[in-house]
C-alpha positions in Angstrom: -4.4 23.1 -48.0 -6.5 26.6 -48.6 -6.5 26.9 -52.2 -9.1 29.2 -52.5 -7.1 31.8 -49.8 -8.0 35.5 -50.7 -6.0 37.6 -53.3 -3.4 39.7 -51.2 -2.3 43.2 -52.5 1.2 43.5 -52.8 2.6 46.5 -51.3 5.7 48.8 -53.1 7.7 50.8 -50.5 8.5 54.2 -53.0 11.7 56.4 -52.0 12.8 59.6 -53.7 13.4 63.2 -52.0 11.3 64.7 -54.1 7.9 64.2 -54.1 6.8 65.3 -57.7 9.0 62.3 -58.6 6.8 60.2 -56.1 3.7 61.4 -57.6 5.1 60.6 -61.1 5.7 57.2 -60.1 2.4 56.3 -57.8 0.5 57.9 -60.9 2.7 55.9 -63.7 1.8 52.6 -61.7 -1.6 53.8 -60.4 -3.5 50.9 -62.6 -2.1 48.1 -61.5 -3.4 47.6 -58.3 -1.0 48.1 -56.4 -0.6 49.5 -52.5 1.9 51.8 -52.4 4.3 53.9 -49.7 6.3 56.9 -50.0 9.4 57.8 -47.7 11.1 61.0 -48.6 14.3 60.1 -47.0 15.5 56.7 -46.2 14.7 57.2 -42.0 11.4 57.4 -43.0 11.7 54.5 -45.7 13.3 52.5 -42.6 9.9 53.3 -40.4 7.8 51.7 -42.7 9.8 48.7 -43.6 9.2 48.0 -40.1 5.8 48.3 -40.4 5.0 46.6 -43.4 5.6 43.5 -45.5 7.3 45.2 -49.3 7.2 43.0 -52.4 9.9 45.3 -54.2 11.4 48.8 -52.8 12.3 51.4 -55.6 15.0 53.8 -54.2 16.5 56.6 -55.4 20.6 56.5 -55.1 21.3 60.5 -55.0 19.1 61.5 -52.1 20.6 64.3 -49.2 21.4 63.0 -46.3 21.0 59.1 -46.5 22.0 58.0 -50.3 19.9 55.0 -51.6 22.7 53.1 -51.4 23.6 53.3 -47.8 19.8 52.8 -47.3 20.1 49.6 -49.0 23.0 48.1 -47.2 20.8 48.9 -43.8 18.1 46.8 -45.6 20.2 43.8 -46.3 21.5 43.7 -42.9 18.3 43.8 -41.3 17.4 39.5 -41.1 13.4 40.9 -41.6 13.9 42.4 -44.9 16.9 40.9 -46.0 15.3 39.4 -48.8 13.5 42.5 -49.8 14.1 43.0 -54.3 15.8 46.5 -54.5 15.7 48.5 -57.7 17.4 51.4 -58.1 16.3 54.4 -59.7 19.1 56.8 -60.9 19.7 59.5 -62.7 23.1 58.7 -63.3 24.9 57.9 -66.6 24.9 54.0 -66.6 28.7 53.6 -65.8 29.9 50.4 -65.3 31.4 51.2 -61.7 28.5 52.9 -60.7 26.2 49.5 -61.3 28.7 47.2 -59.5 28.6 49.7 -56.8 24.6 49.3 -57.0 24.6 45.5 -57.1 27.1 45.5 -54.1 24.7 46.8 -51.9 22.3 44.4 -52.7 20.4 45.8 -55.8 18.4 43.5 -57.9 18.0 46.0 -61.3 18.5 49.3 -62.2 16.2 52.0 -63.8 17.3 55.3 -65.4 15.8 58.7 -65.7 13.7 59.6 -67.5 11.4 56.1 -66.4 10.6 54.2 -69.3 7.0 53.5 -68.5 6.6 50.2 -70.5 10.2 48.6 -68.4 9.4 49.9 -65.0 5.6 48.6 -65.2 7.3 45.2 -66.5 9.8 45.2 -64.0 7.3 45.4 -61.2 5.0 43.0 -62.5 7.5 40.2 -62.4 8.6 41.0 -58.7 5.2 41.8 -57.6 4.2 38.0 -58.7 7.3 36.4 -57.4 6.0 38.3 -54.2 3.0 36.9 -54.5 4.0 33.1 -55.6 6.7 33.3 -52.6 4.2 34.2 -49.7 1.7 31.4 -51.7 4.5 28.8 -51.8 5.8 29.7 -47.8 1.8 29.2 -46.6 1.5 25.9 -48.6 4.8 24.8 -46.5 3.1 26.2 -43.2 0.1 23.7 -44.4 1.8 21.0 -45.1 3.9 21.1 -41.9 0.5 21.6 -39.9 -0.6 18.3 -41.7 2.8 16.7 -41.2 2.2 17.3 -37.7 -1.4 16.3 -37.8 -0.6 13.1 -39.0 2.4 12.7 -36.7 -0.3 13.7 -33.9 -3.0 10.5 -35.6 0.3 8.3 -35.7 1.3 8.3 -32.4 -2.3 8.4 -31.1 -2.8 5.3 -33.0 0.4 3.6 -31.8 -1.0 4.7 -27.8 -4.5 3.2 -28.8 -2.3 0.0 -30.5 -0.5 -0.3 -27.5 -3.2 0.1 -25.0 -5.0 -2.8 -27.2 -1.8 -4.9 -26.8 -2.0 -3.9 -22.9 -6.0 -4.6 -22.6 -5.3 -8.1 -24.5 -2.3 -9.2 -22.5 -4.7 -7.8 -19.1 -7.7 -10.1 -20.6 -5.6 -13.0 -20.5 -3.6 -12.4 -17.6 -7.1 -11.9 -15.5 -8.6 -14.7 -17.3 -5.8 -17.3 -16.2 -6.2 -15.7 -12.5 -9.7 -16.4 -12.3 -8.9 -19.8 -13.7 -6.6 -20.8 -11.2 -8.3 -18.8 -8.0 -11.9 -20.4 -8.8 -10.1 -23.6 -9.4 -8.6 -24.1 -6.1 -11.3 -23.6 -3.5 -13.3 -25.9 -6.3 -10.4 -28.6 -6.3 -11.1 -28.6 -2.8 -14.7 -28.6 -2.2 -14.8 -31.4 -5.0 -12.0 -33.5 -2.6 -14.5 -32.8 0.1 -17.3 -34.7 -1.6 -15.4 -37.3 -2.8 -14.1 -38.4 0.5 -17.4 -37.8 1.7 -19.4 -40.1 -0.9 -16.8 -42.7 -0.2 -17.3 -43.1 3.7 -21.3 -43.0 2.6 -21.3 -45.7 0.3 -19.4 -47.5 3.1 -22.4 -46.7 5.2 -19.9 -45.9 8.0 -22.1 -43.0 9.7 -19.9 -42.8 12.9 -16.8 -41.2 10.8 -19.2 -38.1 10.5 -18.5 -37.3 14.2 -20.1 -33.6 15.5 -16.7 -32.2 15.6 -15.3 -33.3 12.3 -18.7 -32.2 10.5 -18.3 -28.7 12.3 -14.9 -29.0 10.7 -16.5 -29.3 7.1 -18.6 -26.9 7.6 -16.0 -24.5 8.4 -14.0 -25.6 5.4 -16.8 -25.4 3.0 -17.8 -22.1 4.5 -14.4 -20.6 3.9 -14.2 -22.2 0.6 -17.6 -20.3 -0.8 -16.4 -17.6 1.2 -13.0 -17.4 -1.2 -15.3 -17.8 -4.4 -17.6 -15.2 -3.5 -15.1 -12.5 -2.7 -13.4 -13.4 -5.9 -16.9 -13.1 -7.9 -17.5 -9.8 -6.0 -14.2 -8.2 -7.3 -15.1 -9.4 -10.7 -18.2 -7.6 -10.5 -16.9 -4.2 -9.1 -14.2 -4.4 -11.9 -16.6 -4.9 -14.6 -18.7 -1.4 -12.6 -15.9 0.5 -12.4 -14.5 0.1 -15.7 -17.8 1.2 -17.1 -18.4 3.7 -14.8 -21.5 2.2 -12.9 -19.7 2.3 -9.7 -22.8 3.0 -7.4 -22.3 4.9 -3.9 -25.3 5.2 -1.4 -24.2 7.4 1.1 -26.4 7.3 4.7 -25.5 8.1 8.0 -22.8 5.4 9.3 -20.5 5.5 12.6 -17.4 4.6 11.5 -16.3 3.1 14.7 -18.9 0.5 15.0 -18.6 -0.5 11.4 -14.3 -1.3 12.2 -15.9 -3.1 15.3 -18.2 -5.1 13.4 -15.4 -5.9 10.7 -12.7 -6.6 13.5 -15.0 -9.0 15.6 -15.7 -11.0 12.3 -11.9 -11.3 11.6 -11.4 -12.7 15.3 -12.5 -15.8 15.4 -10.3 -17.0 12.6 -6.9 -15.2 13.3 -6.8 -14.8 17.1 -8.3 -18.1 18.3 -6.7 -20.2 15.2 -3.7 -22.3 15.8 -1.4 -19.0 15.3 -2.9 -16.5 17.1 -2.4 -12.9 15.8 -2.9 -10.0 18.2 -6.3 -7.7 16.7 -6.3 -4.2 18.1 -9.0 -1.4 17.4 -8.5 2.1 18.5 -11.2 4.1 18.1 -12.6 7.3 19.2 -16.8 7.3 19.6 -19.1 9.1 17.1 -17.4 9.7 14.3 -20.3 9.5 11.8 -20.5 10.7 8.5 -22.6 9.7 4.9 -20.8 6.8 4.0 -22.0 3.9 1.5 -21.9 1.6 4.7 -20.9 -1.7 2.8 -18.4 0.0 0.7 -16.4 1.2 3.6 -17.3 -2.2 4.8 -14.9 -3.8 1.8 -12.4 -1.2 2.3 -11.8 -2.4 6.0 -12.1 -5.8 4.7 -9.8 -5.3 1.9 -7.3 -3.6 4.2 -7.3 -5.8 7.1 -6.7 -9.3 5.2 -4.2 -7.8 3.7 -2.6 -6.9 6.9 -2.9 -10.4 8.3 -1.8 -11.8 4.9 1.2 -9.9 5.2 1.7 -9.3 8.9 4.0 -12.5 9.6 1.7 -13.2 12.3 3.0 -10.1 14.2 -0.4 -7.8 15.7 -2.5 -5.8 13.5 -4.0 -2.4 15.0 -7.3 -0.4 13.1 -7.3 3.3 14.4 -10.2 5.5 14.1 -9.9 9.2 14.3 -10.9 12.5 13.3 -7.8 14.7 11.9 -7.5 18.5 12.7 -9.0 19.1 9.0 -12.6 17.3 9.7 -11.9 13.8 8.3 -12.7 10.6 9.4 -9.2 8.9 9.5 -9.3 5.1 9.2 -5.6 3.5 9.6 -5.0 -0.5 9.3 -1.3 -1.0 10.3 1.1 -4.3 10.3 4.4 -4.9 11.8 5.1 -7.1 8.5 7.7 -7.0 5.8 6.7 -3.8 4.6 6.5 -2.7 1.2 9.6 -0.8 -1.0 9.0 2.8 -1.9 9.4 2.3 -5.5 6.0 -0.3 -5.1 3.6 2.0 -3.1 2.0 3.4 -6.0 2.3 0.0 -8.0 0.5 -1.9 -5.4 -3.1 0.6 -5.9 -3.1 -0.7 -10.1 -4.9 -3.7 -11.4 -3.3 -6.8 -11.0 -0.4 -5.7 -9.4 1.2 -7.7 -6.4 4.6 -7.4 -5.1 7.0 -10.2 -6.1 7.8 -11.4 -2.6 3.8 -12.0 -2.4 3.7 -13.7 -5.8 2.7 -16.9 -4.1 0.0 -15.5 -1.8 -3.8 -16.1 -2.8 -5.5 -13.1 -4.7 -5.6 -11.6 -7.9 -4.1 -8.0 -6.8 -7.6 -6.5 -7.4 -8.0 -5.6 -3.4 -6.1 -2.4 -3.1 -6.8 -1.2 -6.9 -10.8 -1.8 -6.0 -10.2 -0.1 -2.5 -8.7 2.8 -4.1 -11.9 3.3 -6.5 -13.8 3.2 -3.4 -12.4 5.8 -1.6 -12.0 8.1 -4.3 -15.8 7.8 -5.4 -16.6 8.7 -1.8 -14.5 12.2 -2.2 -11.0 10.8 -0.1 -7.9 9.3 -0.6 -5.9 6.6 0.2 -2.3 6.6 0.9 0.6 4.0 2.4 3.4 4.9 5.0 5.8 1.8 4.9 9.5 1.0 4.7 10.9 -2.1 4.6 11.4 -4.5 7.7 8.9 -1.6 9.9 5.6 -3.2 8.6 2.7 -0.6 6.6 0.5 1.4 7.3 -2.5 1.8 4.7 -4.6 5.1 5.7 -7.6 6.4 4.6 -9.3 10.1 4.7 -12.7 10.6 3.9 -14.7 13.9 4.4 -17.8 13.4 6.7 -20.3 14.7 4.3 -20.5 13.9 0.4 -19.9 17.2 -2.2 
């Protein structure tokens, strides 16, 4: 709280009709430093009560026109100076009646002519300094509600940061015991691999490694490694982006040939495996723009496995156009399951993965990392889906980076 908040002058509104009476009393309280106003009638008492902020008005009752009486009833029904001390000044015998009436319209005090200098100099110190301990006491609550809320502000800041914590820890496990059991798989297989491998060595029976089931292995192993590394990679970009050293290198890149390249790697796999899925690429020629090349690269990726993933086997189609607002549009779209509305936003967070999908392979890092991707490029990312009509995943990106 300010304790050392300046001194204010407390200000006396001063209302008698005639002004030698005004003079008397400005000159009788001249000396103790006070900032006094004079109204000559009690219209132009009520212009500066709106103006100003009185610690105690001193009205005359008998004035023409407006008494001091009605002017005080107009006081207390005014909610701005309601609380305002009143003292009458009168030159009236001091009938009983006549006070009653007095206190009735709000008076706290009288004084009677001729002014007893000693009482009325008394009688404004004390409301002058209740004034003054009142405004004192009403900024110390201001204070103290501004710190009230101050701490309220800390508090529930602190309870965000504790639950944020709580969310962190419970994310750090969560991700800890997905990496576990991701790494673990390809690994429980690769170490089968060997075992059964050793074994038909230490029989010394060569012939069982025939050409076509060692191309076999191979493939196996390769798409075994293949899982690890992608799983290592989104490790890595999570640990980038959540420390902001996400690096983009933009160069010149034809986004048709790079969903070629991307689509003719998928082939081999999906549409000359024992389930063939149908891979279609639509895409318009020379549609270049500065790109990081092998980040668009993993979007496409990222996209596209997804699709097959979640396809049912049904054909996947890439589209590559240019929109009528001068971005490179690159679609990915399934005839799948399709995702609810209420997930579409879900799905684009960390570790998030739709409970129909629970048992698919994957950490739901894909579409969060795809998202960081796009958006460091300058574009956007958004799904079109609804369930039983398959997704589409779309992304915008402007040809040249701001």
């Amino acid at each position: 709280m300010n304790a050392t908040a300046p001194t204010e002058v407390a200000k006396l509104l001063l209302v008698d009709d005639l002004p030698e009476n005004l003079l008397a009393l400005q000159a009788l309280l001249s000396d103790d430093g006070l900032q006094m106003h004079c109204a000559t009638s009690g219209e132009e008492a009520l212009s500066l009560l709106l103006e100003h902020d009185f610690a105690l008005a001193l009205l005359d009752v008998q004035m023409p026109g407006m008494s001091g009486f009605e002017l005080a009833e107009l006081i207390r029904g005014s909610s701005r100076t309601r609380q305002l001390p009143i003292v009458f000044v009168s030159a009236a015998d001091r009938d009983q009646a006549y006070s009653f009436r007095g206190y009735d319209n709000g008076a706290v005090d009288f004084l009677y002519k001729p002014l007893d200098a000693h009482a009325v100099k008394s009688k404004v110190r004390v409301f002058t300094e209740l004034h003054a301990k009142s405004r004192a006491l009403r900024r110390q609550l201001v204070e103290l509600e501004a710190a009230r809320a101050d701490q309220q502000q800390l508090l529930d800041a602190l309870q965000h940061t504790q639950a944020d914590l709580e969310r962190a820890l419970k994310m750090r496990d969560e991700f800890m015991s997905m990496v576990t059991h991701e790494l673990r798989t390809p690994l429980g297989v690769m170490a089968l691999e060997v075992i059964v491998r050793q074994q038909r060595l230490n029989k010394g029976d060569l012939a069982w490694f025939s050409a076509e089931r060692l191309q076999a292995m191979v493939d196996k192993d390769e798409r075994q490694v293949r899982s690890m590394t992608r799983l290592i990679d989104d490790m890595l970009d999570i640990a980038r982006i959540q420390h902001g050293r996400l690096s983009i290198h933009p160069r010149p890149t034809d986004l048709g040939e790079l969903a070629r390249r991307v689509v003719a790697d998928f082939e081999p796999q999906y549409q000359h495996g024992p389930k063939p899925v149908a891979l279609r690429l639509n895409s318009l020629p020379g549609i270049v723009g500065e790109w990081d090349d092998s980040r668009i690269t993993q979007v496409l990726v990222n996209l596209l496995s997804n699709a097959l993933r979640y396809g049912e086997g049904k054909p996947v189609t890439v589209d590559v156009a240019l929109t009528d607002a001068g971005h490179a549009r690159l679609a990915v779209t399934d005839e799948g399951r399709g995702i609810a509305l209420e997930d579409q936003q879900k799905i684009f967070q960390q570790f998030e993965r739709l409970s129909a999908s629970s048992k698919s392979p994957g950490m739901g890092l894909g579409l969060y990392i795809t998202r960081q991707f796009v958006e460091a490029h300058g574009g956007r990312i958004a799904v079109h889906s609804e369930p039983g009509r398959g997704a589409c995943f779309e992304v915008l990106l402007p040809l040249k980076q701001a």
